[in-house]
Biopython code that builds the backbone (N, CA, C, O; Angstrom):
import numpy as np
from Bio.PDB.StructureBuilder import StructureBuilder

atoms = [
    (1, "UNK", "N", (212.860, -146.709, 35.855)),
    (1, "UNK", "CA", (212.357, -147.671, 34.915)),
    (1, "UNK", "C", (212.450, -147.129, 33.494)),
    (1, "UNK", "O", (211.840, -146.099, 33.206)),
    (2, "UNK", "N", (213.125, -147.723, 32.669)),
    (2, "UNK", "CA", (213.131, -147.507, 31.599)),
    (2, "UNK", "C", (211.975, -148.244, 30.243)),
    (2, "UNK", "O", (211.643, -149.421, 30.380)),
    (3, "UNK", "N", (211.528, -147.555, 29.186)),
    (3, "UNK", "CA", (210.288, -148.243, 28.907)),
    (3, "UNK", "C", (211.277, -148.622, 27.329)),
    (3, "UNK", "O", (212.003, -148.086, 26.492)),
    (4, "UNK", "N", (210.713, -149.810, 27.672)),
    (4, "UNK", "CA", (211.520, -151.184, 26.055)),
    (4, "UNK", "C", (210.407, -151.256, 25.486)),
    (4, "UNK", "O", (209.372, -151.725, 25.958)),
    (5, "UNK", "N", (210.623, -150.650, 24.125)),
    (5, "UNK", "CA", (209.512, -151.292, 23.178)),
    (5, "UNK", "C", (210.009, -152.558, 22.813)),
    (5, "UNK", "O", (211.122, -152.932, 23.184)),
    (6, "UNK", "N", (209.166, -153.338, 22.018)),
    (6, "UNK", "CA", (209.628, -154.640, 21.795)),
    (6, "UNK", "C", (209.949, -154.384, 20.351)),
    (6, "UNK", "O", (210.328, -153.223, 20.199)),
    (7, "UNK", "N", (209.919, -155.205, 19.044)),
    (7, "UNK", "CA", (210.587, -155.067, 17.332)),
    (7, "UNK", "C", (209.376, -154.993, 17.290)),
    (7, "UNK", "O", (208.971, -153.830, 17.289)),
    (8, "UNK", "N", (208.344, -156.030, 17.241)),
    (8, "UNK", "CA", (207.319, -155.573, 17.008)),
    (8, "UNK", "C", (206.674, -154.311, 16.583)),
    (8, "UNK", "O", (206.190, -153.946, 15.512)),
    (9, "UNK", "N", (206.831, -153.677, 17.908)),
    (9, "UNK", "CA", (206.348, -152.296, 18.210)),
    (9, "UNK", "C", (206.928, -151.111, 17.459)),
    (9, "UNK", "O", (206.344, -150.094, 17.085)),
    (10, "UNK", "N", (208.429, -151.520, 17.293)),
    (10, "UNK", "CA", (208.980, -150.702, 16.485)),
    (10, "UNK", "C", (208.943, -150.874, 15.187)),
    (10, "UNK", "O", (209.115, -149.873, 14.491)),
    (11, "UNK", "N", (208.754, -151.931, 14.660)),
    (11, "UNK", "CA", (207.976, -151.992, 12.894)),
    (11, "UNK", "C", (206.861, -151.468, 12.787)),
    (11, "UNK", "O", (206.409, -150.876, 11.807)),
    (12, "UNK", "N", (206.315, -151.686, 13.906)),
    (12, "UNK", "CA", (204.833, -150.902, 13.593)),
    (12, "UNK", "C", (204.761, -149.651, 13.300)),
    (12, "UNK", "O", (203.938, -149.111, 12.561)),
    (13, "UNK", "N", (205.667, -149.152, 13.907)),
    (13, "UNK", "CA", (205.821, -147.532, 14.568)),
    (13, "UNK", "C", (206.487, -147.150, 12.998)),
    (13, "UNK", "O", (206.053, -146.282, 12.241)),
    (14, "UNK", "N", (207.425, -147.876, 12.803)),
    (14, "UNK", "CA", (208.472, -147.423, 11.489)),
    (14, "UNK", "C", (207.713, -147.479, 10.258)),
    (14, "UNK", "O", (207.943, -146.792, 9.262)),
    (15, "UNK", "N", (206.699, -148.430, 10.401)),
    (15, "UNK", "CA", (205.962, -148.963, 9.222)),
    (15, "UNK", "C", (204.932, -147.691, 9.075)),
    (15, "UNK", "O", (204.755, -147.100, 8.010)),
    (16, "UNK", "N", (204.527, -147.488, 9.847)),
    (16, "UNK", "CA", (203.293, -146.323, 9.997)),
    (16, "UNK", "C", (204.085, -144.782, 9.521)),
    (16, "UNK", "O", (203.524, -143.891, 8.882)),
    (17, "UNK", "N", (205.026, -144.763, 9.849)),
    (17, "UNK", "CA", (206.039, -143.390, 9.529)),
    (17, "UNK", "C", (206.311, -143.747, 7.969)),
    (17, "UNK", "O", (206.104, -142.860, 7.140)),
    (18, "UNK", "N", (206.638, -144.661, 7.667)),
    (18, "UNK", "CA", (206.775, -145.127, 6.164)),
    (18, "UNK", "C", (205.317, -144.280, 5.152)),
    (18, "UNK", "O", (205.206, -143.490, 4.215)),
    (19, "UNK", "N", (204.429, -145.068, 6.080)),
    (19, "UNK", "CA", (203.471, -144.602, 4.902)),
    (19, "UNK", "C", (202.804, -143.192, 5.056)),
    (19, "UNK", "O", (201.952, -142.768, 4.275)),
    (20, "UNK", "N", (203.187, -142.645, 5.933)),
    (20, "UNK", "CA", (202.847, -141.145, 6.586)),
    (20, "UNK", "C", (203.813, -140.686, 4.836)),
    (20, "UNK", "O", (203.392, -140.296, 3.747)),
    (21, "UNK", "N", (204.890, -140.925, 5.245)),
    (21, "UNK", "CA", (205.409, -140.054, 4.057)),
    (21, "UNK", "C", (205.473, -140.606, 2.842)),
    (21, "UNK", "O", (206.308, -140.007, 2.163)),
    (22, "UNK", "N", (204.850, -141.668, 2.147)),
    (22, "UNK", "CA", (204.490, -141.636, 0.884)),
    (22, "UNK", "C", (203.239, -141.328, 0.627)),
    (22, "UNK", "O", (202.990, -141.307, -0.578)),
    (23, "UNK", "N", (202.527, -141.127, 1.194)),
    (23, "UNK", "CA", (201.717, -140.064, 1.530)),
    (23, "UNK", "C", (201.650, -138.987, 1.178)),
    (23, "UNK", "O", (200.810, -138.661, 0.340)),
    (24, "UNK", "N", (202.539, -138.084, 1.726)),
    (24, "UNK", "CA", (203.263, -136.817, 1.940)),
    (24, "UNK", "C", (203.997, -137.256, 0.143)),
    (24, "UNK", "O", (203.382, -136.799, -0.821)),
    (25, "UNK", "N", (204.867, -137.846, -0.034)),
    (25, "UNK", "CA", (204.813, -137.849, -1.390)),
    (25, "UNK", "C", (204.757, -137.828, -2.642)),
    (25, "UNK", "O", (205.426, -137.331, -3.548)),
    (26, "UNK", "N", (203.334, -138.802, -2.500)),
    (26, "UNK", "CA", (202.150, -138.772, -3.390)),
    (26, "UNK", "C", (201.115, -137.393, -3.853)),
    (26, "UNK", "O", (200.469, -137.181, -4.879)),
    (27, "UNK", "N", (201.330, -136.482, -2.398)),
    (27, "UNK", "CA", (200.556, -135.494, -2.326)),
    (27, "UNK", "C", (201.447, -134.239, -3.253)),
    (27, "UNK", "O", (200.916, -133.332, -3.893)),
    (28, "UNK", "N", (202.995, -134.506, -3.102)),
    (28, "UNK", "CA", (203.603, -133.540, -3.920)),
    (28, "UNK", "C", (203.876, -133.687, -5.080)),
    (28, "UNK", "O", (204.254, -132.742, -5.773)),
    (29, "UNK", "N", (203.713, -135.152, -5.622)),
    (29, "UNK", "CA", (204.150, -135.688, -6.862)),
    (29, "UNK", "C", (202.596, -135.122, -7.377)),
    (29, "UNK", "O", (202.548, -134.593, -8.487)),
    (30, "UNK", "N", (201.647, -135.207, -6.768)),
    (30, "UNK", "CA", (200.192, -134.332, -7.394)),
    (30, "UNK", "C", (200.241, -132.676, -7.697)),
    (30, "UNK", "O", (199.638, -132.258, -8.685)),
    (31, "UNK", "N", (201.031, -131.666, -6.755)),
    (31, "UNK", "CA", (201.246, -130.818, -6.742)),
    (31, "UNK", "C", (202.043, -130.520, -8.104)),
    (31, "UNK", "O", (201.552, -129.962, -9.086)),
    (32, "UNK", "N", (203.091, -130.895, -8.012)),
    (32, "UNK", "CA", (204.413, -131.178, -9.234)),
    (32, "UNK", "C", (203.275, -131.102, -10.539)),
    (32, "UNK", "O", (203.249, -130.161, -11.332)),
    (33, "UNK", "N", (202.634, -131.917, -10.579)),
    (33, "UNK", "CA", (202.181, -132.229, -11.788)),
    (33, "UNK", "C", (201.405, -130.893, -12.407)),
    (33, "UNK", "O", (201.366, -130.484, -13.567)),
    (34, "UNK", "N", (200.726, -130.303, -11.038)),
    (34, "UNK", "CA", (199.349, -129.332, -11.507)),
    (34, "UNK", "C", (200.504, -127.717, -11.626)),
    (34, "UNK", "O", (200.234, -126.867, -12.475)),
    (35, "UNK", "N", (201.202, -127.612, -11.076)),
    (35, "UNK", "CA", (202.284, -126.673, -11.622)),
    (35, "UNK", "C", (203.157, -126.950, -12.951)),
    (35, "UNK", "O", (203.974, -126.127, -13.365)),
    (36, "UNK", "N", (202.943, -128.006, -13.487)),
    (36, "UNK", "CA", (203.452, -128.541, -14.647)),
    (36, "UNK", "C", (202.920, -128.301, -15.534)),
    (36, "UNK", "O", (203.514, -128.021, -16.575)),
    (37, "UNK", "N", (201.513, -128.327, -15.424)),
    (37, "UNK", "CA", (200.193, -128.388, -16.304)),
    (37, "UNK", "C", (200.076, -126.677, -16.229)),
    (37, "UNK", "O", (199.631, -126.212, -17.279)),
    (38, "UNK", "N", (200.318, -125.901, -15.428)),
    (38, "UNK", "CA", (200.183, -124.328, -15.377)),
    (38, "UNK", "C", (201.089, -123.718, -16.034)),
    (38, "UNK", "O", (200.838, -122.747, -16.748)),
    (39, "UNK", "N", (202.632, -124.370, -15.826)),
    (39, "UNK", "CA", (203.556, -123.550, -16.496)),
    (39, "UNK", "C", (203.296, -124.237, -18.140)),
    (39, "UNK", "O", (203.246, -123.411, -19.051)),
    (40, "UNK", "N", (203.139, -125.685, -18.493)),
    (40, "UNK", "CA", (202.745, -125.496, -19.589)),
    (40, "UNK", "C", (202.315, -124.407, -20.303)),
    (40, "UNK", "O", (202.984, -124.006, -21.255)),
    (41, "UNK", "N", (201.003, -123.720, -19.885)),
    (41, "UNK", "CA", (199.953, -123.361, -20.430)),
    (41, "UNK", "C", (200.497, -121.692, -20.147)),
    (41, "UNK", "O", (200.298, -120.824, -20.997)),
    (42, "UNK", "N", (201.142, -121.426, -18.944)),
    (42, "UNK", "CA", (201.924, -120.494, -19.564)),
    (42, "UNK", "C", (202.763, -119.949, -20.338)),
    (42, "UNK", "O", (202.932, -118.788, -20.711)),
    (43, "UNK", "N", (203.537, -121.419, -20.646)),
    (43, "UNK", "CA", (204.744, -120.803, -21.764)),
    (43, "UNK", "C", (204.157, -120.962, -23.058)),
    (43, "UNK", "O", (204.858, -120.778, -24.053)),
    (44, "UNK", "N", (202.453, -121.415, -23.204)),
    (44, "UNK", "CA", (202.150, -121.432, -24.466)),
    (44, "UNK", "C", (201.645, -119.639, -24.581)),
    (44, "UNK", "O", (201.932, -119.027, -25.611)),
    (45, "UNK", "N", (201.071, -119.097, -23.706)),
    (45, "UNK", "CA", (200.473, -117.746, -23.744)),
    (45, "UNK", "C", (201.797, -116.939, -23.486)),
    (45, "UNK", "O", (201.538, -115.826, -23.942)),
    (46, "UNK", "N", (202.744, -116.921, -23.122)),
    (46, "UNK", "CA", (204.108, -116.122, -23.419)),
    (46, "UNK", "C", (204.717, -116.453, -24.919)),
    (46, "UNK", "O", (205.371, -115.518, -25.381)),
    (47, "UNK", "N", (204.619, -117.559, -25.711)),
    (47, "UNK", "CA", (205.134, -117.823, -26.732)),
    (47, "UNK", "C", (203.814, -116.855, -28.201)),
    (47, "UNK", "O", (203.983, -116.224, -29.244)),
    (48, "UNK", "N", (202.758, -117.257, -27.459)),
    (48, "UNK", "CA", (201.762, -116.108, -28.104)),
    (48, "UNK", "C", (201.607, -114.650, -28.066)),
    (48, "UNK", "O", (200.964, -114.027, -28.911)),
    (49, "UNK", "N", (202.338, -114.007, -26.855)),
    (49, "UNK", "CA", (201.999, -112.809, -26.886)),
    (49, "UNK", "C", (203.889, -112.494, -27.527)),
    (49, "UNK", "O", (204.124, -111.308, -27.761)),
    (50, "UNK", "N", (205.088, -113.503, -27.772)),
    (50, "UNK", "CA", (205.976, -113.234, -28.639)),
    (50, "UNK", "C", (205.736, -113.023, -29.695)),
    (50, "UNK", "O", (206.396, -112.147, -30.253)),
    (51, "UNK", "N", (204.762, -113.675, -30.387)),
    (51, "UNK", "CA", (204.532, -113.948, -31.633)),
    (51, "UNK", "C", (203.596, -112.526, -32.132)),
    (51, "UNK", "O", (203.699, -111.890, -33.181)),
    (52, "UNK", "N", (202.739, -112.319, -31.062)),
    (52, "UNK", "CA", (202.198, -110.793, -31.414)),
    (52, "UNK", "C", (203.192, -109.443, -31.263)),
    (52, "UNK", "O", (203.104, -108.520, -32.073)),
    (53, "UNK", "N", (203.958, -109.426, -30.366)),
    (53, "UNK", "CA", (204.607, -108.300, -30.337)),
    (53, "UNK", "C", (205.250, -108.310, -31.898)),
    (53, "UNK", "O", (205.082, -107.422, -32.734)),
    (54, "UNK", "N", (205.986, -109.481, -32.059)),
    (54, "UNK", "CA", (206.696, -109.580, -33.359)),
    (54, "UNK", "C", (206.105, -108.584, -34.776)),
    (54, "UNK", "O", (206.415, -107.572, -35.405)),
    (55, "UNK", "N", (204.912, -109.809, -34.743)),
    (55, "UNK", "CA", (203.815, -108.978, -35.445)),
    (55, "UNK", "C", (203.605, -107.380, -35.713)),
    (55, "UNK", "O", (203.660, -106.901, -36.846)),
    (56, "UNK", "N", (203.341, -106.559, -34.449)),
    (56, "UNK", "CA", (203.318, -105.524, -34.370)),
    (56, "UNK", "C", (204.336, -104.562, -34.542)),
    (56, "UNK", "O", (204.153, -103.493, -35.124)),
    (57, "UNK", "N", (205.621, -104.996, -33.944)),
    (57, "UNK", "CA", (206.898, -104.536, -34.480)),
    (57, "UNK", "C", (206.730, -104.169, -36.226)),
    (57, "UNK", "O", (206.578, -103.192, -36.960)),
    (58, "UNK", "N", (206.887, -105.850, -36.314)),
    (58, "UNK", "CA", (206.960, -105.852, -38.117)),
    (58, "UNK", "C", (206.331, -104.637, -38.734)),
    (58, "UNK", "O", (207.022, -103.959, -39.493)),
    (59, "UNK", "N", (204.828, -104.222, -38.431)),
    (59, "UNK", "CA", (203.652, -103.664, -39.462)),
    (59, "UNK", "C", (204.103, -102.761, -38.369)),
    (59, "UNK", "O", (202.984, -102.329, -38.093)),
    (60, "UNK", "N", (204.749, -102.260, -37.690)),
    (60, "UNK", "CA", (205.216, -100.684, -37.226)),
    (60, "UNK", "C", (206.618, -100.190, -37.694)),
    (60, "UNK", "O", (206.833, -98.979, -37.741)),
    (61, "UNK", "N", (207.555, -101.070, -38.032)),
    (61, "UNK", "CA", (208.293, -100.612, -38.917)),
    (61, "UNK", "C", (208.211, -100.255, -40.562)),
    (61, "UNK", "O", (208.980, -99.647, -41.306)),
    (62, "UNK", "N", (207.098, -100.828, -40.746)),
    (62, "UNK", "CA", (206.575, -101.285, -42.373)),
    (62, "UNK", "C", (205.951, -99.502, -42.378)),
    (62, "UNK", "O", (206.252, -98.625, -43.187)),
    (63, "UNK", "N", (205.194, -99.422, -41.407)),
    (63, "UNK", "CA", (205.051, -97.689, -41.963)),
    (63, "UNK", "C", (205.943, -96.904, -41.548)),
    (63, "UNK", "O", (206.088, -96.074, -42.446)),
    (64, "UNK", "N", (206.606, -96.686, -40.741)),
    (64, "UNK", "CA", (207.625, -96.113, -40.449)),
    (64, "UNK", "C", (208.534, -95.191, -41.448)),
    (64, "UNK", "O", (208.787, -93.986, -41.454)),
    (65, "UNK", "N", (209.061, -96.707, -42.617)),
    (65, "UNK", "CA", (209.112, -96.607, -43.717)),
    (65, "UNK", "C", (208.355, -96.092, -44.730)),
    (65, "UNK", "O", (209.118, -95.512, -45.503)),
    (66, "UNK", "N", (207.234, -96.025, -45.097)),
    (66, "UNK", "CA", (206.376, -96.359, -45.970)),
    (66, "UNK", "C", (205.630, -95.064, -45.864)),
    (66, "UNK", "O", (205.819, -94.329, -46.833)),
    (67, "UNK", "N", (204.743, -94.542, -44.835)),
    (67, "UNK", "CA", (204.473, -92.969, -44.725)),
    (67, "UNK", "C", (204.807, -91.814, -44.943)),
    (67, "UNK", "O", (204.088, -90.903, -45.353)),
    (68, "UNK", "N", (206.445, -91.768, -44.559)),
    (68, "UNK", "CA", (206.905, -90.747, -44.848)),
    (68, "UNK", "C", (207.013, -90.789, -46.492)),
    (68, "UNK", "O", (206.809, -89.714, -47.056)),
    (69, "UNK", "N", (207.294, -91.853, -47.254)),
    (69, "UNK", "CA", (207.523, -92.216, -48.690)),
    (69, "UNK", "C", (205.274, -91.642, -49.683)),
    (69, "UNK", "O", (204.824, -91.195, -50.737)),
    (70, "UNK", "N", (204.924, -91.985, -48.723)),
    (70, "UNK", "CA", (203.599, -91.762, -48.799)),
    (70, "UNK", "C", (203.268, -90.231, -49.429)),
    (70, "UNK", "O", (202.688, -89.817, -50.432)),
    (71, "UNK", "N", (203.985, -89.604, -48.241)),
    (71, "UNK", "CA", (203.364, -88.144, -47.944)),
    (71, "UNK", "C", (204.559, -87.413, -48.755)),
    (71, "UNK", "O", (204.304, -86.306, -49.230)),
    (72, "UNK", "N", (205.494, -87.813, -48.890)),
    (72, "UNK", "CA", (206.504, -87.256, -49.995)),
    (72, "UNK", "C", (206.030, -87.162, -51.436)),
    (72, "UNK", "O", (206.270, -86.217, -52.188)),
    (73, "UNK", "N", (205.328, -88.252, -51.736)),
    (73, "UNK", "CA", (204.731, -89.048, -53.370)),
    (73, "UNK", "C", (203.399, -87.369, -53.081)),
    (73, "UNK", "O", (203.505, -86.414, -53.851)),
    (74, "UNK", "N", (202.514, -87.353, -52.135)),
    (74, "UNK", "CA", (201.592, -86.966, -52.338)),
    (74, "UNK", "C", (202.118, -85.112, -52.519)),
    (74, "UNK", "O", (201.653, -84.293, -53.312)),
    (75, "UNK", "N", (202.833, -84.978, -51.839)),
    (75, "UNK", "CA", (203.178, -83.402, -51.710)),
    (75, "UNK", "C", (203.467, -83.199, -52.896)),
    (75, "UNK", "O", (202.872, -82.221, -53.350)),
    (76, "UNK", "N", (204.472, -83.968, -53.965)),
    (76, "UNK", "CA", (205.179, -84.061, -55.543)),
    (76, "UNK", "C", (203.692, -83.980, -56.187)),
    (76, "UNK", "O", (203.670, -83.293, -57.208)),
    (77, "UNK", "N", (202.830, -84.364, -55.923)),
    (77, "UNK", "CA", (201.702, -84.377, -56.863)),
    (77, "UNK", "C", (200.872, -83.088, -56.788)),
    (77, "UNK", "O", (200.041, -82.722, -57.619)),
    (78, "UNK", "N", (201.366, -82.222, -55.235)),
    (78, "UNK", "CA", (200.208, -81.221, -55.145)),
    (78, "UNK", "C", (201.251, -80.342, -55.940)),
    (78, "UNK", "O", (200.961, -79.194, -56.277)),
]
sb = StructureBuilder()
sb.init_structure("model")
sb.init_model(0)
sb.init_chain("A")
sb.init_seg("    ")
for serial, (resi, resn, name, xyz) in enumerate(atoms, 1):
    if name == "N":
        sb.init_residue(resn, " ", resi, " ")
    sb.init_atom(name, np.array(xyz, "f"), 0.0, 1.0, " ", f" {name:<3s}", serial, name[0])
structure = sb.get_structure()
């Protein structure tokens, strides 16, 4: 004996699998979003700690320069 679903049965069945996975979906299109919202907020705190290294570079080359010119001026005076 073989078992016949009827159309019925099989819309039902198909219909129910339908919404299983928009579902499933919906649940990743939520996911998507909250990793969206994270990497945002990371590439704002990577674009900030660019902006500091920069910074620090800058005013570490600035004495670099500038010290040795310092301690040269001061030795001429002793």
């Amino acid at each position: 004996m073989s078992s016949k679903i009827t159309v019925a049965e099989y819309r039902a069945e198909n219909t129910a699998k339908l919404v299983k996975l928009e579902q499933r979906q919906i649940s990743i299109f939520k996911i998507l979003q909250n990793v969206e919202k994270s990497m945002d907020k990371i590439n704002g705190q990577v674009q900030d700690n660019k902006t500091n290294i920069t910074k620090v570079t800058t005013v570490g080359s600035i004495f670099v320069f500038i010290i040795p010119v310092i301690v040269s001026l001061i030795l001429k005076l002793l």
